[in-house]
C-alpha positions as CSV (number, residue, x, y, z in Angstrom):
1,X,17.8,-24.9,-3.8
2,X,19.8,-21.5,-3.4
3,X,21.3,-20.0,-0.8
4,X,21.8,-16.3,0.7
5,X,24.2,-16.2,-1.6
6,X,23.0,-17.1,-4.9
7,X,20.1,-15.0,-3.6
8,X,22.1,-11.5,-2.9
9,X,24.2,-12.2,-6.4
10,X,21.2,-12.5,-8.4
11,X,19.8,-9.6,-7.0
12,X,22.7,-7.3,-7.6
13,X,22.8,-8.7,-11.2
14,X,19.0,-7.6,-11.8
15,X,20.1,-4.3,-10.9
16,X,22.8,-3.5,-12.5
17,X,21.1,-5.2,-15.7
18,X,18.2,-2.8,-15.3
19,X,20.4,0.2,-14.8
20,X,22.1,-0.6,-18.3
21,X,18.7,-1.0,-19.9
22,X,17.4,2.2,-18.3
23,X,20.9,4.0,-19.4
24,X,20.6,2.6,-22.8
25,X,16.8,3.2,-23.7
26,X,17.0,6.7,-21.9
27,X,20.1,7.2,-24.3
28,X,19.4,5.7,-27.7
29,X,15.5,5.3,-28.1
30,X,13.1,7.8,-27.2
31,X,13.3,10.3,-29.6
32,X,9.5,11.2,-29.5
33,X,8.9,10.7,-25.8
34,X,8.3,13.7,-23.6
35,X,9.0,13.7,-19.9
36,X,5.8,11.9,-18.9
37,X,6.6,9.3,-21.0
38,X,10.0,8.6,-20.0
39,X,8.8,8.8,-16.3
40,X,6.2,6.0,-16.8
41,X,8.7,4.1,-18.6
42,X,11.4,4.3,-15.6
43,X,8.5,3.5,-13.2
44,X,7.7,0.5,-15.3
45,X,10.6,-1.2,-15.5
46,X,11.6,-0.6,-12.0
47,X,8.6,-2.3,-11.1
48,X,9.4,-5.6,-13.6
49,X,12.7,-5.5,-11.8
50,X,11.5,-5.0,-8.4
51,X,9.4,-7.9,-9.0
52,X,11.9,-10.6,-10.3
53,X,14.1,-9.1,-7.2
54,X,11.0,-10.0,-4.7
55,X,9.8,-13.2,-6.2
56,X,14.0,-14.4,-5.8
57,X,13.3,-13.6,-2.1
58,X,10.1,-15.2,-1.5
59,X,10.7,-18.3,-3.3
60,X,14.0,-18.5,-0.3
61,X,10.9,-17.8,2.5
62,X,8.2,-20.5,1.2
63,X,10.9,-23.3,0.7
């Protein structure tokens, strides 16, 4: 299936794909939001990433 590599690659790529869609919704959307808001949003999507990131990796350990 994939390797270490395709593994490592894929991981960088969710991260620097959520960094540009934290950047860019931090920057261009939330004009209403206060800090609690934004905070729950960051927290939020970190998690979504976090989770494609760890479902990559145990898809590698079960196979």
């Amino acid at each position: 299936m994939g390797s270490i590599r395709s593994r490592v690659v894929g991981t960088v790529v969710v991260i620097w794909c959520w960094l540009v869609f934290t950047l860019a919704f931090l920057a261009f959307y939330p004009t209403g939001f206060d800090l609690w808001q934004n905070l729950a949003f960051f927290l939020i999507s970190a998690l979504i990433a976090s989770g494609i990131v760890i479902l990559m990796w145990i898809r590698m350990i079960h196979l």
